[in-house]
C-alpha positions in Angstrom: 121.2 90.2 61.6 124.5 89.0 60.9 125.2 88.8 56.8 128.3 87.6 54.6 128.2 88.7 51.7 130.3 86.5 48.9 130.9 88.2 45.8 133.7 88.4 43.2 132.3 91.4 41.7 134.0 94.2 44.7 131.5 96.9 43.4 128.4 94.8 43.7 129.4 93.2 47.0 130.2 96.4 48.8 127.1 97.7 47.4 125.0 95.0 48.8 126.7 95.3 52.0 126.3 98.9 51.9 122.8 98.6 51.3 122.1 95.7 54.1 124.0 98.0 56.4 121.6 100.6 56.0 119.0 98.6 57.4 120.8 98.0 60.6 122.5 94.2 59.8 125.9 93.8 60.5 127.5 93.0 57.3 130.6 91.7 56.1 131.9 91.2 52.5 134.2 88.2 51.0 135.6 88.7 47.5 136.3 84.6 46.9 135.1 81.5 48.2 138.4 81.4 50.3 137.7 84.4 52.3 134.0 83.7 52.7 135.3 80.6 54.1 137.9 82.0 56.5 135.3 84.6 57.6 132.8 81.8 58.5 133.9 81.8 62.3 131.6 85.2 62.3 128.8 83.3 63.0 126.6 84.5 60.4 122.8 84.4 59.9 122.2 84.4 56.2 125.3 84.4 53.4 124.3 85.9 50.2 126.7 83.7 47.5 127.7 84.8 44.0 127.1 81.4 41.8 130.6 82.2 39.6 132.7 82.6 42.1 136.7 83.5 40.7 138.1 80.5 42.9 135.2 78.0 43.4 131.5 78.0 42.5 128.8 79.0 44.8 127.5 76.2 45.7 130.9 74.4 47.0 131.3 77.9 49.2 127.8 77.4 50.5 128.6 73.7 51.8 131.2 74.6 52.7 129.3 77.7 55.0 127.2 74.7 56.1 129.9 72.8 58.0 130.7 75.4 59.8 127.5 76.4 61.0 124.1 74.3 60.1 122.1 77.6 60.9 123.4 79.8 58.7 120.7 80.4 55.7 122.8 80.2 52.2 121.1 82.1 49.5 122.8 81.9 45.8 123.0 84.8 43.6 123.2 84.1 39.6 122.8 86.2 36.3 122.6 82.9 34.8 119.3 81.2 34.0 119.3 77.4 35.7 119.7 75.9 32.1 122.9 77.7 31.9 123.8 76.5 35.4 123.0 73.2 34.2 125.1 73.2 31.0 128.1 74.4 33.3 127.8 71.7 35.5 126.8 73.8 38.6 123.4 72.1 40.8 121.9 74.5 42.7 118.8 72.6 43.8 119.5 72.4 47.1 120.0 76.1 48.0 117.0 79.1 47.6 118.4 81.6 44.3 118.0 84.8 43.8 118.3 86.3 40.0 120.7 89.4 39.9 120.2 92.4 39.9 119.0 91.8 43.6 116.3 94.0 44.6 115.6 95.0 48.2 112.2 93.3 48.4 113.9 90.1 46.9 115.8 89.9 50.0 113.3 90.4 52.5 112.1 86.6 52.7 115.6 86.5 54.3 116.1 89.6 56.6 114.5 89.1 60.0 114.0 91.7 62.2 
């Protein structure tokens, strides 16, 4: 499988990548919504999206993912609980979430074989 991984935090994103590459996917990192963007001709099958991103939220780089390619499954990644995603104006409804820290058997809905 093909995976983006969008994250502002470097350490968490290589480490996510890291672990995804471990399991055999082929897995790139983006640091900001722009580069996830720009690296969105990879032709990815999943992107794993920090919510806070530095330049843009999640959710605007996930839409964003979308145009590019309708298959590509967007998953969002938060510390924050949805009430606090409310209160900072960010809807998330549309998109699946997954609460950091991100375990390896939270991601497995996602991962096919």
């Amino acid at each position: 499988m093909r995976i983006l991984v969008v994250d502002d935090n470097v350490d968490f994103a290589d480490g996510m990548a890291e672990m995804l590459n471990l399991f055999g996917h082929d897995t790139h990192t983006a640091y900001t919504c722009g580069e996830g963007i720009a690296a969105a001709t990879g032709n990815f099958d999943l992107a794993l999206i920090d919510v806070g991103l530095g330049d843009r939220n999640g959710t605007e780089c996930a839409l964003a993912l979308k145009k590019f390619s309708e298959a590509v499954v967007c998953v969002l990644m938060t510390g924050y609980s949805a009430d606090a995603l409310e209160q900072k104006g960010i809807s998330v409804d549309e998109f699946e979430i997954l609460h950091k820290p991100v375990k390896p058997e939270d991601l497995a809905p996602y991962l096919k074989d």
